[in-house]
FINU-200715 format. One record per residue (C-alpha): residue number from 0; x, y, z. Coordinates in Angstrom, 2 decimals, decimal comma. Layout:
BEGIN
seq|px|py|pz
NUM|X|Y|Z $
...
# end
This chain:
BEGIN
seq|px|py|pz
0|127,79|279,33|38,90 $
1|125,60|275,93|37,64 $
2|122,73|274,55|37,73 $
3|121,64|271,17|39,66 $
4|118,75|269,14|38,64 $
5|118,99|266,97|42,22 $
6|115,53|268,20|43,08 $
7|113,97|266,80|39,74 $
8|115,13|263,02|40,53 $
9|114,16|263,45|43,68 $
10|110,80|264,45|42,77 $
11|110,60|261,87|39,91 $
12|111,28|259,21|42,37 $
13|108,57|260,38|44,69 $
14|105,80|260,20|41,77 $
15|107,24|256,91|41,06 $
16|108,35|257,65|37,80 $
17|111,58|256,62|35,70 $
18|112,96|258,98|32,91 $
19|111,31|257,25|30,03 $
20|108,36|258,00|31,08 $
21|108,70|261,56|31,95 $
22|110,41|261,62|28,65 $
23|107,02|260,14|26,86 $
24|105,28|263,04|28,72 $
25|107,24|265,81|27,84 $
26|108,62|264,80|24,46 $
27|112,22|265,44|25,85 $
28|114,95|263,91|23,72 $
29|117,26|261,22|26,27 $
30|120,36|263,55|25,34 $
31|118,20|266,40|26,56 $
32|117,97|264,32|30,03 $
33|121,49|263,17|30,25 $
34|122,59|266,88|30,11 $
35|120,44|267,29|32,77 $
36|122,02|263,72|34,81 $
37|125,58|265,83|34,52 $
38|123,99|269,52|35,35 $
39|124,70|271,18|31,93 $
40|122,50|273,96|30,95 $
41|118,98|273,01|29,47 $
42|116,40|275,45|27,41 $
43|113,83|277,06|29,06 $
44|111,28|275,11|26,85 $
45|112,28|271,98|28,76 $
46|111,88|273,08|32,06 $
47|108,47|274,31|31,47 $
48|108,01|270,76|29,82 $
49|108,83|269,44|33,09 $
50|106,94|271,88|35,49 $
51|103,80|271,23|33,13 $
52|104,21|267,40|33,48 $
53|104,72|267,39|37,12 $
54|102,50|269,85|38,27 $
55|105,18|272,21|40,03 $
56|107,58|274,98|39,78 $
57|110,88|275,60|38,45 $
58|112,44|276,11|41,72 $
59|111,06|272,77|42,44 $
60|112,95|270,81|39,92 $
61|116,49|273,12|39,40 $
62|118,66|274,77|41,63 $
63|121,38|277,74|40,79 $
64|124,71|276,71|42,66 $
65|126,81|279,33|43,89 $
66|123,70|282,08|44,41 $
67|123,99|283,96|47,47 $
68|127,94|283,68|47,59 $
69|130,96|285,01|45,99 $
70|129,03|286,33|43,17 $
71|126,80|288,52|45,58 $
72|127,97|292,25|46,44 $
73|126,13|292,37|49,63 $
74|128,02|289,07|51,04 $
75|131,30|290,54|51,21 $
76|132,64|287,71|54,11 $
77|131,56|290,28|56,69 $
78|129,04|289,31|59,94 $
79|125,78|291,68|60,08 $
80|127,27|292,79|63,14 $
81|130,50|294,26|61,73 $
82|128,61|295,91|58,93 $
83|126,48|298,01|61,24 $
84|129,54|298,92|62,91 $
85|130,82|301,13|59,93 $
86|127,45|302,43|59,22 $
87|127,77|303,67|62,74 $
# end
């Protein structure tokens, strides 16, 4: 599992603004935003920052890769269909 800040410079982009200036904002450090550039893990504290600067939510800015999948018991590679078969 990761994280993926695509949604972030996608939402920078459409408020027209470049990273120094959402750095000025938020008082992020730049090594703070090129974790983020190669999806490494980033404290909570900064994506707050960020939510608070651009007037949104976390799940507008971040993703979690991988939730949903292989790491969820209830998706075992089985259809709906063939589960309500054995409950049957």
């Amino acid at each position: 599992m990761g994280v993926c800040y695509k949604k972030l410079w996608k939402k920078m982009i459409d408020l027209e603004l470049d990273a120094p200036a959402v750095q000025s904002r938020t008082k992020i450090a730049p090594s703070t935003f090129s974790k983020m550039r190669k999806n490494e893990y980033v404290s909570m504290d900064v994506l707050v920052r960020l939510c608070e600067s651009l007037d949104c939510q976390i799940s507008d800015i971040v993703e979690v890769e991988g939730v949903g999948t292989k790491n969820d018991p209830s998706n075992d590679g089985r259809t709906a269909e063939s589960k309500n078969n054995i409950q049957e």
